[in-house]
Every structure is written in C-alpha cells, then in structure tokens.
C-alpha positions as CSV (number, residue, x, y, z in Angstrom):
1,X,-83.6,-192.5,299.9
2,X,-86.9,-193.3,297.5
3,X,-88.7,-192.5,301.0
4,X,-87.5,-189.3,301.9
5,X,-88.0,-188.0,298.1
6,X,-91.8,-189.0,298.3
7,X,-92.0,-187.2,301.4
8,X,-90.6,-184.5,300.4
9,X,-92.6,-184.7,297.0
10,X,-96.0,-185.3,299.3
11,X,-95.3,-182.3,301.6
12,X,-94.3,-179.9,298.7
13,X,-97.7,-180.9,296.8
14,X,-99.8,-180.5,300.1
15,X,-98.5,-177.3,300.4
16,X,-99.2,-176.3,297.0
17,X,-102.8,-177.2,297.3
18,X,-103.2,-175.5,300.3
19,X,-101.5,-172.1,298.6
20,X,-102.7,-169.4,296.6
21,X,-101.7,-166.7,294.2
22,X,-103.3,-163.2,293.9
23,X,-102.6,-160.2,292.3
24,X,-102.7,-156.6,293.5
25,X,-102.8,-153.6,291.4
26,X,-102.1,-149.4,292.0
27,X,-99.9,-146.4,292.1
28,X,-96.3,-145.9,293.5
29,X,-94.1,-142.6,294.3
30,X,-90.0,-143.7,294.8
31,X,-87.7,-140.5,296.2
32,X,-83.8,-142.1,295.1
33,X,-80.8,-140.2,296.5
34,X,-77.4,-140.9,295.5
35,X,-74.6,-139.6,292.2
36,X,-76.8,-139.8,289.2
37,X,-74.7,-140.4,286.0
38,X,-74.4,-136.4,284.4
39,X,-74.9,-134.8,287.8
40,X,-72.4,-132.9,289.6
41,X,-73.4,-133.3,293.2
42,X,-75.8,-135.5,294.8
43,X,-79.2,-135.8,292.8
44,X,-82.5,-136.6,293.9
45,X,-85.2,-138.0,291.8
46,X,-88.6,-138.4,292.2
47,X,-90.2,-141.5,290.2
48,X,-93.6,-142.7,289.7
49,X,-95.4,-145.3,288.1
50,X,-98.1,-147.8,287.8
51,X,-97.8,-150.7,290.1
52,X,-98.4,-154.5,289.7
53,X,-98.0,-156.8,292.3
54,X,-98.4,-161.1,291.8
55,X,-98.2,-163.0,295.0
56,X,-97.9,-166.4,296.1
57,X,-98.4,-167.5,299.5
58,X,-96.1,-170.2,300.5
59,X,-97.8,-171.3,303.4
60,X,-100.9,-170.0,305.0
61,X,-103.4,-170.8,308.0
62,X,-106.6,-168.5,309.5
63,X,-104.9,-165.0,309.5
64,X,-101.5,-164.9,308.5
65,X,-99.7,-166.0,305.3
66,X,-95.7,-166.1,304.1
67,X,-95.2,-165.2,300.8
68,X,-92.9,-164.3,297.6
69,X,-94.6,-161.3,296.1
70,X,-92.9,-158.6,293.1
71,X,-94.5,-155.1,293.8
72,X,-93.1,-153.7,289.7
73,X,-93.6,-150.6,288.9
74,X,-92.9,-149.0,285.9
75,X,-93.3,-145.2,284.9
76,X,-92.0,-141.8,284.8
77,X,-89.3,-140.2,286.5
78,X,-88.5,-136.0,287.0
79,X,-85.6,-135.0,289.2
80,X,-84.2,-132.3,291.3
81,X,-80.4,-132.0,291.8
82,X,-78.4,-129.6,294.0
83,X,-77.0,-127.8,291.5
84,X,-79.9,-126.4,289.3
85,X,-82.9,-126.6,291.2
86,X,-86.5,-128.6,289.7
87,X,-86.4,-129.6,285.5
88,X,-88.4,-130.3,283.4
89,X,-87.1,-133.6,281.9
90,X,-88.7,-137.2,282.1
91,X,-88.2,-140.6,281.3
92,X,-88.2,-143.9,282.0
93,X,-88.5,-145.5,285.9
94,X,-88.1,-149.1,286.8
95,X,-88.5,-150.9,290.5
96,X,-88.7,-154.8,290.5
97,X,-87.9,-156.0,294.1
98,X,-88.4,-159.9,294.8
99,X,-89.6,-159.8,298.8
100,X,-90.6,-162.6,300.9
101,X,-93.5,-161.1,303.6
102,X,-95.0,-161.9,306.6
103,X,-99.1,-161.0,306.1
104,X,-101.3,-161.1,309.0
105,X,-104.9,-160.0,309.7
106,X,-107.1,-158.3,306.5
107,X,-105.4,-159.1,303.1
108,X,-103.3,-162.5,304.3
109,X,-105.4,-164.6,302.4
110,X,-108.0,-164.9,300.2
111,X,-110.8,-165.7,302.6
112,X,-109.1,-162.5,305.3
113,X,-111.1,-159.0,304.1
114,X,-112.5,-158.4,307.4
115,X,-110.6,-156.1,310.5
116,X,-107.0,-154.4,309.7
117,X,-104.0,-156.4,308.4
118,X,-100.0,-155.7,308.2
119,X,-97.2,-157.2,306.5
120,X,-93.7,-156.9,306.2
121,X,-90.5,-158.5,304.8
122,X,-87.5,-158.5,303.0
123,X,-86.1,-158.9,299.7
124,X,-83.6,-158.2,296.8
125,X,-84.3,-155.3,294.1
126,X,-83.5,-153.5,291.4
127,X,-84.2,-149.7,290.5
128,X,-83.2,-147.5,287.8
129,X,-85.0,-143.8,287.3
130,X,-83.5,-141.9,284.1
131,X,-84.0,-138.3,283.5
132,X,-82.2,-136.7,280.0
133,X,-80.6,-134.0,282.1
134,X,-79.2,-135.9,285.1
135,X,-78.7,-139.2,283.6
136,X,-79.8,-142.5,285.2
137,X,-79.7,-143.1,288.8
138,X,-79.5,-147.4,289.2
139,X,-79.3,-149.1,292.0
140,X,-79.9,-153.0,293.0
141,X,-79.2,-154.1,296.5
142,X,-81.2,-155.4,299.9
143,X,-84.6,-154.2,300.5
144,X,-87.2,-153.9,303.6
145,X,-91.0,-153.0,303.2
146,X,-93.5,-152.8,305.4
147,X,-97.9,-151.7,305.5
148,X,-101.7,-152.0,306.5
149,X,-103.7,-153.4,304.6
150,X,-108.0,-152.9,305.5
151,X,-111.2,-153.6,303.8
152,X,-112.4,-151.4,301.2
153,X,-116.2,-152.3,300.3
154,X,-117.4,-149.8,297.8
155,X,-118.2,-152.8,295.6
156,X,-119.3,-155.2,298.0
157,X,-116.9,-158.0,296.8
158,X,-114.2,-158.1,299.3
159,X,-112.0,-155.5,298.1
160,X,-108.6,-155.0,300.3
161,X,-106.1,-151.8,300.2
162,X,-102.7,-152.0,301.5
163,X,-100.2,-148.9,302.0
164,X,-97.1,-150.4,301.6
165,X,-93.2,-148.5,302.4
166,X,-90.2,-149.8,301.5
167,X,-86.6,-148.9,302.2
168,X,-83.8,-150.0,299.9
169,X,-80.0,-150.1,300.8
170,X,-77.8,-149.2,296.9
171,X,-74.8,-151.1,296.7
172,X,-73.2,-150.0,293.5
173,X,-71.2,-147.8,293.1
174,X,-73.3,-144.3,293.2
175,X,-74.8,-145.8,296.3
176,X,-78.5,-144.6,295.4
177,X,-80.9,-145.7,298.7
178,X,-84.6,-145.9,297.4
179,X,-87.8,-144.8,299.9
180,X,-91.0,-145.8,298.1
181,X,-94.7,-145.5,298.8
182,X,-97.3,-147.7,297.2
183,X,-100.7,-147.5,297.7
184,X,-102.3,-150.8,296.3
185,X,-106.0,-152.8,296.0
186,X,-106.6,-156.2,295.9
C-alpha cells in the first residue's frame, strides 16, 4: 500500500512540475433567453462585462495542453423582453463557469505563440444578469465552449488572442440557456 501512495505522490509531483498556470484577460457579450423573474413572457438580456480568465494546465507536451480554466466575467446587464420592447435599466451580470479544455496549436502552452490554435471543452457554470425592470435571469447548469486562439505581436513579447464561444444548457426552473462571446489576450 506505502508503494502505490509514493507512486501516486511521485507522478502527481512530476506532473506538477511539468504544469503551468497563466492568466488571460478581455471583454465578454452573453445573450440569456429564458422567464426572467418580473417578466411576463420570455425575456432576453444582453450582458456584458470584463473578463478574467486563470488557467492551469494539467498536463501538457509540444502543442497541446488539458486544462481547468474559469473564463469570470462580471459587468453590466440591459434587456429586451417581448412585451415592451428595448429599456433602459442596468445592473449587475455574473458568469463563472469552471471548464476543463482541450488546447492545441498557438496559446496551448507557454512556449506555443507561433501558427493558429483551438480549444474546446466542457464544464459546469453559473450565470445570473439582473435588470430593475425585468428582474434577474439565473441560471447554473452544463456548459460547452469552444475558439482560436493566434499570435498577436504588436509588442513583440508573445502576445496570444483567443475568440472563445460558449453554449450553456439552464436547468432551473426558468430554464435560461446562455450564448456568450469572449474575446480574450494572453
């Protein structure tokens, strides 16, 4: 027993040394459908925020990478409903998903700025986008994303974009599905 716990302990630590951490930073635009809390029909609103993104990559070789990454964002929210058209109102948006991704190419590690990259995976999230007039529209369930990542040298010092989508499924009880768009740099 002692000798499977120090290879375990051995393997864990080699992979460790062998993994890094980053962190990405940018913009992100979420469109969330579903019965908001004060509205009478269905209720779309429109969120966006600022966008922080740590990652850890698990496990990595030349070109490719598995990771645990958490794309936040947090900002402001305005909605459109069926019932009265655009307002005016904004407040408070929050998307914290916790996703496990596939990276190959440009972006899946540190030493990988060259040529174009993708990734995708999956994950659990949360989301909740509030507007005064239409109440909040909260939603936590399964969640798929997906994107490119290329070089971007206007500095000279490896910088690395990635576009990233994302899909999430709402299983409470207003059923609110999520579409997001990030654009992020590294």
């Amino acid at each position: 027993m002692k000798k499977v716990f120090v290879l375990i302990a051995v393997v864990a630590i080699s992979a460790a040394a062998h993994a890094q951490f980053s962190f990405s930073y940018g913009l992100g635009v979420f469109l969330a459908g579903g019965k908001a809390e004060k509205a009478d029909g269905q209720s779309l609103l429109l969120n966006y925020g600022v966008t922080g993104n740590p990652r850890y990559n698990i496990t990595e070789n030349e070109s490719s990478s598995i990771s645990i990454s958490a794309p936040i964002t947090l900002g402001m929210t305005g909605s459109v409903n069926s019932r009265s058209g655009a307002s005016s109102d904004a407040s408070f948006l929050l998307n914290a998903p916790l996703m496990v991704d596939y990276n190959s190419g440009c972006g899946s590690t540190s030493d990988k700025t060259e040529g174009i990259g993708f990734f995708g995976g999956v994950g659990y999230g949360f989301h909740t986008g509030a507007s005064v007039e239409s109440g909040s529209a909260k939603a936590t369930g399964p969640i798929a994303n997906a994107g490119l990542r290329f070089p971007l040298s206007l500095w000279g010092d490896g910088q690395v974009v990635s576009v990233r989508l994302s899909y999430m499924k709402g299983l409470n009880d207003n059923k609110t599905n999520v579409f997001g768009l990030n654009l992020l740099i590294k």
